[in-house]
N, C-alpha and C positions, 0 to 999 in steps of 0.2 A: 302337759295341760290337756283337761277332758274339752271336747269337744258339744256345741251346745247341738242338744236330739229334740226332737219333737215327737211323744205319742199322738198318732193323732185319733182323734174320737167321734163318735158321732152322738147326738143327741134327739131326743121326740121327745115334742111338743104334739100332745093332744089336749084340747079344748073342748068343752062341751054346755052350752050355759053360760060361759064368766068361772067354771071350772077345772081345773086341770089335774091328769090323771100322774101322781108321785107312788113312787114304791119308795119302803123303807126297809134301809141296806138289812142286812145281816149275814151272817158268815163270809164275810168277804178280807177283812183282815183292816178292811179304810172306813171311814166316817160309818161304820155300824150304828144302827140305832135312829140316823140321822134319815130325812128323805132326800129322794133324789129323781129326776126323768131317768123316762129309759133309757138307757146309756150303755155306747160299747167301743172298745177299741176296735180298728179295722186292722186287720188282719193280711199279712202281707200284700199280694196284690189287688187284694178285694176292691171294689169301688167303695164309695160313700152309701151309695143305696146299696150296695150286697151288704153292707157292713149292718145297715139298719132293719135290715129284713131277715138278718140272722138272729140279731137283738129282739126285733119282733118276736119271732119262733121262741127263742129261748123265755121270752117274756109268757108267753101262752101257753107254755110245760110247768109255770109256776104257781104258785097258790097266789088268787087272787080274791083280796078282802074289801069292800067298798065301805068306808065311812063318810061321813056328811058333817 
């Protein structure tokens, strides 16, 4: 019998107005197409905030499009 795992992940919430800032997936292999927060798994012994401050960065190496 498998054993139950846990990914654990982290999630941003940023707000600005009554608006929140989604990316929409693509090439990832999961919910493509679909939106999403920024979002990342943590990485062996990374904390929670290393984890999201990596996602940050990686988030800011990306192409960023703004719609309303």
């Amino acid at each position: 019998m498998n054993r139950f795992s846990l990914i654990p992940e982290v999630h941003l919430i940023l707000e600005s107005n009554g608006q929140l800032l989604l990316l929409k997936r693509a090439n990832t292999g999961y919910e493509d197409g679909n939106y999403s927060l920024v979002a990342g798994h943590i990485d062996g012994n990374e904390s929670a905030r290393e984890a999201m401050v990596r996602g940050i960065i990686a988030y800011q190496h990306s192409t960023v499009s703004a719609q309303s």
